[in-house]
N, CA, C and O of each residue as an XYZ file, in Angstrom:
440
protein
N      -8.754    112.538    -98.040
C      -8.896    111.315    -98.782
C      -7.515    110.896    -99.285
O      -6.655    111.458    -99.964
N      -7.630    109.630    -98.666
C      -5.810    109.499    -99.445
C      -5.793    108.804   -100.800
O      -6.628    108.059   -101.314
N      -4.482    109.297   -101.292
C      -4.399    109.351   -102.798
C      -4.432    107.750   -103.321
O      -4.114    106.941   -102.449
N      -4.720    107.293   -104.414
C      -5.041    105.553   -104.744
C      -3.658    105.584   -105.205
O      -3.100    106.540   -105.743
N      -3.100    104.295   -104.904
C      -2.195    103.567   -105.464
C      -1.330    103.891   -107.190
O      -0.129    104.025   -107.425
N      -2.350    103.927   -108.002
C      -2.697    104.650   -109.433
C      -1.580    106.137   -109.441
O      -0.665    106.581   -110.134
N      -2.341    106.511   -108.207
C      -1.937    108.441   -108.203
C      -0.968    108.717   -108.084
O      -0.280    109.537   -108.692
N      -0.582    107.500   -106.565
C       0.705    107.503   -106.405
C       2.136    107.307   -107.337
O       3.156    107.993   -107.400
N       1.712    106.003   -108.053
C       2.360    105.805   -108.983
C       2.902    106.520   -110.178
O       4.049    106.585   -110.620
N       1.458    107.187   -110.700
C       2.245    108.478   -111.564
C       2.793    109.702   -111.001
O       3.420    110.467   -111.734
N       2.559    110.041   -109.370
C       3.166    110.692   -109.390
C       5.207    110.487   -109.281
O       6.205    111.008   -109.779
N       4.937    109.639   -108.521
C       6.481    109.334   -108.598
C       7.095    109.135   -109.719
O       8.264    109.502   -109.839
N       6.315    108.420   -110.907
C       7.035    108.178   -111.963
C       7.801    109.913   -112.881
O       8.818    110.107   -113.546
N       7.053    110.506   -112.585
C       6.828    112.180   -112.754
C       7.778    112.590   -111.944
O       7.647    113.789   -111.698
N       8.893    111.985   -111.303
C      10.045    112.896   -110.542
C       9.414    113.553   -109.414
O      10.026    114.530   -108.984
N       8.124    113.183   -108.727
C       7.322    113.792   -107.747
C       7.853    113.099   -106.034
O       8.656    112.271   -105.602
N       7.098    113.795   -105.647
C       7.329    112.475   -104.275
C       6.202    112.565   -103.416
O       5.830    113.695   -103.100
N       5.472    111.381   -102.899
C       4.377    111.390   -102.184
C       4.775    111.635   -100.401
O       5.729    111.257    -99.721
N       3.958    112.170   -100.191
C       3.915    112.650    -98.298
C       3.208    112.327    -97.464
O       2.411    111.419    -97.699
N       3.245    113.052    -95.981
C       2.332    113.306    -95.596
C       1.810    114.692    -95.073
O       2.522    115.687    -95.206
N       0.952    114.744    -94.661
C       0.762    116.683    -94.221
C       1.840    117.028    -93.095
O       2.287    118.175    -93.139
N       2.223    116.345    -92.284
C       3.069    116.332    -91.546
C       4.124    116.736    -91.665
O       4.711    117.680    -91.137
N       4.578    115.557    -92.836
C       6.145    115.425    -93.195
C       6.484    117.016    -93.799
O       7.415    117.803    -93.629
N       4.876    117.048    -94.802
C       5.391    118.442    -95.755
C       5.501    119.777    -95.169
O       5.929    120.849    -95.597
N       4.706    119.185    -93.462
C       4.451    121.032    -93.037
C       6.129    120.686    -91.836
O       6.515    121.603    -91.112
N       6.634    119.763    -91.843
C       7.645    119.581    -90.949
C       7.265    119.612    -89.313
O       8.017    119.944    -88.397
N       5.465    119.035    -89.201
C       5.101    118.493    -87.489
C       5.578    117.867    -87.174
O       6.105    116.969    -87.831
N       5.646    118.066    -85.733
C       6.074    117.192    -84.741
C       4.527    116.100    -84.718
O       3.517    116.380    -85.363
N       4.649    115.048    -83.964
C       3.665    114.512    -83.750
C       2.548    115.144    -82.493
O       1.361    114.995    -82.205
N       3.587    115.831    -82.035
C       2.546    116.662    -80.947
C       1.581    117.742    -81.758
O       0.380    117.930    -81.570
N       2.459    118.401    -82.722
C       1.992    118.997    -83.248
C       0.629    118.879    -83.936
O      -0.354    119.561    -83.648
N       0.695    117.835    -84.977
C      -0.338    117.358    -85.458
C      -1.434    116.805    -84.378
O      -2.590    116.820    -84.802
N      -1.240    116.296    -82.982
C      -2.640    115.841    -82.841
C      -3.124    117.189    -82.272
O      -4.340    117.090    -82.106
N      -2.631    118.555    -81.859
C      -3.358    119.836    -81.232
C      -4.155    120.214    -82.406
O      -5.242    120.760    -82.220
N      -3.562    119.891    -84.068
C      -4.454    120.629    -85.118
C      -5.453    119.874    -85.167
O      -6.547    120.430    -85.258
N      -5.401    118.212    -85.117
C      -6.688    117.591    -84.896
C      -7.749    117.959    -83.921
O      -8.963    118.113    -84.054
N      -7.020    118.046    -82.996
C      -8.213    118.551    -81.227
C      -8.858    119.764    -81.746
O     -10.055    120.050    -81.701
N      -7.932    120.401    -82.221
C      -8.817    122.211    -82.647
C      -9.880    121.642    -84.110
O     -11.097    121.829    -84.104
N      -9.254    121.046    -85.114
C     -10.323    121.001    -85.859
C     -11.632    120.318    -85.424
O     -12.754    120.722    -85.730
N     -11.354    119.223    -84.666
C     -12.231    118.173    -84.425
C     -13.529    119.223    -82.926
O     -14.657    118.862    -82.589
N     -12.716    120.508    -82.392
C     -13.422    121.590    -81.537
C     -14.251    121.808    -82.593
O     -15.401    121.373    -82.532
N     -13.649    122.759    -84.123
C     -14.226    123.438    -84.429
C     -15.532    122.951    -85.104
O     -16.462    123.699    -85.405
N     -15.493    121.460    -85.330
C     -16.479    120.602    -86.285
C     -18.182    120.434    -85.135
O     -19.386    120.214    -85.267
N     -17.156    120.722    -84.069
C     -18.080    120.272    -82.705
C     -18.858    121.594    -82.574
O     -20.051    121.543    -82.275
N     -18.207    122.858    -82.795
C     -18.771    124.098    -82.553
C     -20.143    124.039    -83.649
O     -21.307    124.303    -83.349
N     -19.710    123.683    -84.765
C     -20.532    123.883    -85.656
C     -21.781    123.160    -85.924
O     -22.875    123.470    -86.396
N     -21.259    122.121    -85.475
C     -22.525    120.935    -85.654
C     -23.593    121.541    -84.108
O     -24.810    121.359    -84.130
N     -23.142    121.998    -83.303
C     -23.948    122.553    -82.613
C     -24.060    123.670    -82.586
O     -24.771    123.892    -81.606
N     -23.803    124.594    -83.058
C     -24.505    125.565    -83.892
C     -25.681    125.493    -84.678
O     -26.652    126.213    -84.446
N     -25.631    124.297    -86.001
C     -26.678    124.165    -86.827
C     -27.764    123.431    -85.944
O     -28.937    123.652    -86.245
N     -27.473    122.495    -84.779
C     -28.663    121.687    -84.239
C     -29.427    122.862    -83.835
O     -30.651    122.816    -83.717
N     -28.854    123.737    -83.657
C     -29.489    124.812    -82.306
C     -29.756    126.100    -83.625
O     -30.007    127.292    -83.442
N     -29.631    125.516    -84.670
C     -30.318    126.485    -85.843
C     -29.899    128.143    -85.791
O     -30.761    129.011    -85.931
N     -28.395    128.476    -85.560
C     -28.146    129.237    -85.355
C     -27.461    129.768    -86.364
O     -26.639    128.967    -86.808
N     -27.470    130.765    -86.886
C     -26.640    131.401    -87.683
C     -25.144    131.656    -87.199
O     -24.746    131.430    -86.056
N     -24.337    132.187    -88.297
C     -22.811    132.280    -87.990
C     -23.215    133.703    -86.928
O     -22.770    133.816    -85.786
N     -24.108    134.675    -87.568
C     -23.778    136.054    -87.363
C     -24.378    135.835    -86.164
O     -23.877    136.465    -85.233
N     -25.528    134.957    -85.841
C     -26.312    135.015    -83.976
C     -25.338    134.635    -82.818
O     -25.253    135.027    -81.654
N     -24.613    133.704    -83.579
C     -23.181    132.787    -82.627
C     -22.188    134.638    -82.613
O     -21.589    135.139    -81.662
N     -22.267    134.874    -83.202
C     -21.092    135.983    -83.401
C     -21.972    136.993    -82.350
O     -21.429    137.194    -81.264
N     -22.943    137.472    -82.525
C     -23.480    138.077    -81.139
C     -23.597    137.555    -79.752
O     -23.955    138.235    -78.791
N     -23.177    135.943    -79.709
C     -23.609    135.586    -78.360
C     -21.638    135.536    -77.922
O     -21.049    135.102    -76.931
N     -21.376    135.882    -78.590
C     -19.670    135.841    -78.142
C     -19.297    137.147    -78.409
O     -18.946    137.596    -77.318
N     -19.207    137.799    -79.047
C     -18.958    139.536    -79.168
C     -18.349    139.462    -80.024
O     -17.563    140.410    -80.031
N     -18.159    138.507    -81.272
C     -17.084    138.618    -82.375
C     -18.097    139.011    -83.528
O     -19.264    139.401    -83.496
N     -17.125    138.735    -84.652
C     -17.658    138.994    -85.935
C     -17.970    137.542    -86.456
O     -17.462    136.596    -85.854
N     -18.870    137.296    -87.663
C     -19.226    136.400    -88.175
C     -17.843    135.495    -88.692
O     -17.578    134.311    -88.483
N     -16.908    136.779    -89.622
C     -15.783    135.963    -89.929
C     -15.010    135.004    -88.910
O     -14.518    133.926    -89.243
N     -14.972    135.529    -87.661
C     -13.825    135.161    -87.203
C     -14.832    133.505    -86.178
O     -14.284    132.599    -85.550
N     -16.419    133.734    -86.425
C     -16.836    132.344    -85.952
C     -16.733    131.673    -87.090
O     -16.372    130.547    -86.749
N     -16.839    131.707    -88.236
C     -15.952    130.796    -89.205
C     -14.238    130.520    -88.978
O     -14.013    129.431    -89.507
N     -13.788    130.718    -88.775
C     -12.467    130.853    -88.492
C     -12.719    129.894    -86.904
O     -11.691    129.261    -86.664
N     -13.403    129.753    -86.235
C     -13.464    128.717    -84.966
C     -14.416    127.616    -85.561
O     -14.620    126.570    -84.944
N     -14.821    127.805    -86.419
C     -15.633    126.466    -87.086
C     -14.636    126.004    -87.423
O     -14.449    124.936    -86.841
N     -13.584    126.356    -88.332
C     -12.475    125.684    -89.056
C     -11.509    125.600    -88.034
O     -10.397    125.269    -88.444
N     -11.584    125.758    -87.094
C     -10.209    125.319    -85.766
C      -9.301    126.157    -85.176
O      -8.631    126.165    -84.144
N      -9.610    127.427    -86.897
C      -8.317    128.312    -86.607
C      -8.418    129.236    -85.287
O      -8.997    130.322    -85.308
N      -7.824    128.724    -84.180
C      -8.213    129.672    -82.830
C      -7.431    128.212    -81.648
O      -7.195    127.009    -81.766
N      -7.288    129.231    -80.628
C      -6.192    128.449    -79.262
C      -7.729    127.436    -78.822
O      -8.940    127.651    -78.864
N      -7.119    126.631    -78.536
C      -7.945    125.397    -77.776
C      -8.456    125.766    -76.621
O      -9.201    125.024    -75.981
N      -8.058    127.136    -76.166
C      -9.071    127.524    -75.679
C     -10.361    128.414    -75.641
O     -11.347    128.570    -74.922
N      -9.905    128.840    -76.629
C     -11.248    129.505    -77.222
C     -11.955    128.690    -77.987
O     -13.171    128.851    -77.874
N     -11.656    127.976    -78.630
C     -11.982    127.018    -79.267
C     -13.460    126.213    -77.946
O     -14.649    125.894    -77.914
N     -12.629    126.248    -77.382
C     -13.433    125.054    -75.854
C     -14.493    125.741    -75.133
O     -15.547    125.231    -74.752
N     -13.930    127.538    -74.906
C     -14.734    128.463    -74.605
C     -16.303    129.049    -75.092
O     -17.376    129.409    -74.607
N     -15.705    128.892    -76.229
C     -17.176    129.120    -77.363
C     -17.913    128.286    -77.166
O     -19.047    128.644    -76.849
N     -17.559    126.459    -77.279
C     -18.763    125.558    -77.560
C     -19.472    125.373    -75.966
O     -20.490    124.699    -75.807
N     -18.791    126.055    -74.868
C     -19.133    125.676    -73.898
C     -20.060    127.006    -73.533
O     -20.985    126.800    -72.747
N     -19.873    128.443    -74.077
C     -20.481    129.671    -74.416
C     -22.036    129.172    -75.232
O     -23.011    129.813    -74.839
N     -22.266    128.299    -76.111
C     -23.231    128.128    -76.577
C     -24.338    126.809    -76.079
O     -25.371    126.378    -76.590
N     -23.656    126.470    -74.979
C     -24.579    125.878    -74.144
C     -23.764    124.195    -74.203
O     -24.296    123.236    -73.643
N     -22.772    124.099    -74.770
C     -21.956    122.766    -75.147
C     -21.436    122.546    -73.301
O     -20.968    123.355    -72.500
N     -21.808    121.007    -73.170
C     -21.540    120.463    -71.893
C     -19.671    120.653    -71.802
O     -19.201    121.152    -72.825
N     -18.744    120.337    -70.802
C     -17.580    119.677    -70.793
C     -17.475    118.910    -70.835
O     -16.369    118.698    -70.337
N     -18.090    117.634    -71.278
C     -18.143    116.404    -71.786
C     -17.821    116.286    -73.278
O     -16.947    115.626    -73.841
N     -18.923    117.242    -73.850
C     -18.370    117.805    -75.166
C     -17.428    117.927    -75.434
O     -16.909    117.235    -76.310
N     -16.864    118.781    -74.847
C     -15.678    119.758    -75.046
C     -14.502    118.282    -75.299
O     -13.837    117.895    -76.260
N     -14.717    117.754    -73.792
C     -13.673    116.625    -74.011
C     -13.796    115.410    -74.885
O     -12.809    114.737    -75.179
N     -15.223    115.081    -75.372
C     -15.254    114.280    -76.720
C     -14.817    114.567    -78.157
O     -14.216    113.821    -78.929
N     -15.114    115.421    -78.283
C     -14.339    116.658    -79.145
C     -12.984    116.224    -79.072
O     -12.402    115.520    -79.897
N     -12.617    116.611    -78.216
C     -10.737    116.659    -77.913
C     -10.183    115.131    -78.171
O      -9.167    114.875    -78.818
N     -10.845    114.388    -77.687
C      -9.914    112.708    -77.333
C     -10.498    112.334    -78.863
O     -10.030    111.289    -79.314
N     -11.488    113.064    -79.754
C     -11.486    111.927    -81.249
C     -12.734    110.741    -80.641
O     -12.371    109.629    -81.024
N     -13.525    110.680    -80.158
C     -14.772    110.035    -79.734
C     -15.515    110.592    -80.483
O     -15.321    111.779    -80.743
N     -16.675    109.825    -81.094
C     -17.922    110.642    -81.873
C     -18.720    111.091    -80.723
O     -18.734    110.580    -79.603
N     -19.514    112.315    -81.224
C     -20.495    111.969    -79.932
C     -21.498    112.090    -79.985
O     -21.753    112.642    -81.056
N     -23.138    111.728    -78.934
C     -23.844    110.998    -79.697
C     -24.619    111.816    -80.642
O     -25.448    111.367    -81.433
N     -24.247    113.204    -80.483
C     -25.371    114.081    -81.370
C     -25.059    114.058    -83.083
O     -25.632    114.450    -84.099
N     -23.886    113.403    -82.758
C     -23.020    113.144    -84.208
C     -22.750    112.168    -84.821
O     -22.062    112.173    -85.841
N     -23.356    110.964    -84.184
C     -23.321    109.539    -84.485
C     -21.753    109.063    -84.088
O     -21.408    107.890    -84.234
């Protein structure tokens, strides 16, 4: 959510300085859209997970991991290809996979 006008203002007045996640983590622009593709995987993993009424720990048996670390691919944190591997492991089309990736809603998600 970006910060209101208001926020901004006091913060600068405060010797602060406003950003972006980018600027502050020092991405490249390439950079930033791979963290989008992985988060926007991991949002995809999950939402089909819950359609398919699955628990973290059942997803974690149908892949051989631990529960933690399918949280950790819900949240993105994982290579784009595992990331791609999993949702396509739980029955997710490659259509998915690539709606997911390009930032398209898709339709199970409005």
């Amino acid at each position: 959510m970006p910060l209101s006008a208001k926020k901004k203002a006091r913060i600068k007045a405060m010797g602060g300085t406003v950003t972006t996640v980018e600027e502050w983590l020092d991405l490249t622009s390439e950079d930033a859209a791979v963290l989008d593709m992985k988060i926007r995987l991991g949002e995809e993993l999950k939402a089909h997970r819950r359609k398919k009424r699955l628990s973290q720990e059942r997803v974690a048996r149908i892949l051989k991991t631990s529960q933690g670390r399918v949280s950790k691919l819900e949240r993105g944190q994982a290579t784009l290809d595992q990331l791609a591997r999993s949702l396509l492991a739980l029955g997710g089309s490659p259509r998915e996979v690539a709606r997911a990736i390009s930032g398209r809603s898709s339709p199970s998600l409005g």
